[in-house]
N, C-alpha and C positions, 0 to 999 in steps of 0.2 A: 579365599574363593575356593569353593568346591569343584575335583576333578567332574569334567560330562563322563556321564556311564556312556561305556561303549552300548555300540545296537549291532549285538553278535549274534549269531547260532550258528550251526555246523551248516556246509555247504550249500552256503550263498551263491546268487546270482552273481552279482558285483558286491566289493567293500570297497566303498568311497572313504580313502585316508585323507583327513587335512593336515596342516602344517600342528596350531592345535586352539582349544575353542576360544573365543573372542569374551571379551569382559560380558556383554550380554547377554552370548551362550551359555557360560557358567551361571549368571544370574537366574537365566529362565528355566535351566536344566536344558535347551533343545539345541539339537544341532543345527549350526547353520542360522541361527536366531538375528542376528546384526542386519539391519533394516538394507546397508549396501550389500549385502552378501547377496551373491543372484541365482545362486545355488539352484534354488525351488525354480526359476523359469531356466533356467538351463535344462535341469532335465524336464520338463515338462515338451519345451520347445524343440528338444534334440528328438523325442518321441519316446523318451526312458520311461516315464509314467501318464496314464491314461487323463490327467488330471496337473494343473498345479497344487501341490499341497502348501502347506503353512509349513514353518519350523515347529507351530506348536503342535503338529501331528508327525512328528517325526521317528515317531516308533510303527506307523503305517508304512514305510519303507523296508519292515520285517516282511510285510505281508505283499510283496513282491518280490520278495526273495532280495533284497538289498539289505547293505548294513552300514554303520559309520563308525568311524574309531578316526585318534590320529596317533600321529606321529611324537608328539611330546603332552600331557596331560595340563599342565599350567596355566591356567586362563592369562594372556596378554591381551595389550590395545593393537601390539602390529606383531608379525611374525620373528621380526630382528632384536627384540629384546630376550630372542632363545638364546639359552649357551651353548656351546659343542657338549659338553657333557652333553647337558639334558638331551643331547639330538643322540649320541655314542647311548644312551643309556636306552633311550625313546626309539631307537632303531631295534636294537636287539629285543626291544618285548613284543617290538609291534611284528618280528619274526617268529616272537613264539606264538603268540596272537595266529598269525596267516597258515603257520605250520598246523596247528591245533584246530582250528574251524576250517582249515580247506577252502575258501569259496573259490568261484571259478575263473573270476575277474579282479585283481586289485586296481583300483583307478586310483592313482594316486592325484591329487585336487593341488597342481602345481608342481611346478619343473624343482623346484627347490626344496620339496616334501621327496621326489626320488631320488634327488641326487646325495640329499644326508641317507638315505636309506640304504641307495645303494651302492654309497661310495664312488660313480661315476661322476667326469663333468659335465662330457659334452652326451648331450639325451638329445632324442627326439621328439613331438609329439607321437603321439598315438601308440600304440601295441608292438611292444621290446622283443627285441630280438631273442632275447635269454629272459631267464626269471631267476629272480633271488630264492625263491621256495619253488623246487621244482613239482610239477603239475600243476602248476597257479599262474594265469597267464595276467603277465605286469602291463599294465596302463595310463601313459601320462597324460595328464588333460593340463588346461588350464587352471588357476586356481581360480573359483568363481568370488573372490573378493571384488567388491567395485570399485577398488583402487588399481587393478590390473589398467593397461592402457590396452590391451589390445581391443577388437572393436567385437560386439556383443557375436555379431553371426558368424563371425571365424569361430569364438570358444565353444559354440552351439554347432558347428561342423565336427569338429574333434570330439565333442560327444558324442554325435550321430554315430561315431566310426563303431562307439561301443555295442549299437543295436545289431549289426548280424553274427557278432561275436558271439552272443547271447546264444545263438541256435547253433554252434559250431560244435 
């Protein structure tokens, strides 16, 4: 399986990191592609974009100043058949990654995508005290897999939190 190209450019709004792309992500080339992923109505819902998009328009996320990338490149079926490597290796690019484009927001898409990252255990939701790349303000949301249990409008509040960040 083919790695998902990131969807970078220099100082973005938000980079929405995942754990990393799903078997059908990689198949279709889009992020966010897996039919339970709810990605697309969470931000839509949270008020992130004017619009629900598709995964198959998911380079129209450039053009709101967002971007996607994850945290390890290897297309799996679940996040737990990552290794610590791949996470030790997949931390430090995704730090040259952040350091190198700058954006303004990293939202990391699950408590488990920041805590390989940033070495922490215990995290909060929402906007971190510190940041691992400084001037880059660190963001934990929920992971919008549909396997998550928690309930759809908690994970769509913790998004919300991102919208007045946006103008800070």
């Amino acid at each position: 399986m083919e790695p998902l190209r990131d969807l970078l450019e220099e100082n973005l709004k938000i980079l929405f990191v995942g754990f990393n792309p799903s078997i059908r992500s990689s198949e279709l080339g889009r992020h966010y592609a897996s039919p339970n992923n709810r990605f697309w109505k969470i931000l839509y819902d949270s008020g992130l974009t004017p619009r629900k998009y598709e995964a198959m328009e998911d380079a129209k996320l450039l053009d709101l100043g967002f971007g996607s990338t994850n945290i390890v490149e290897r297309p799996t079926k679940a996040a737990d058949e990552i290794t610590k490597g791949e996470y030790r290796e997949g931390s430090e690019i995704l730090k040259k990654k952040i350091d190198q484009f700058k954006p303004k927001i990293v939202c990391f898409v699950g408590k488990g995508v920041y805590q390989q990252y940033s070495g922490l255990k215990v995290i909060q939701w929402g906007r971190q005290t510190t940041s691992i790349v400084p001037g880059v303000v660190d963001f934990v949301a929920p992971s919008s897999s549909g396997l998550v249990r928690m309930k759809l409008e908690e994970i769509i509040n913790i998004y919300k939190e991102l919208v007045p960040l946006l103008s800070e």
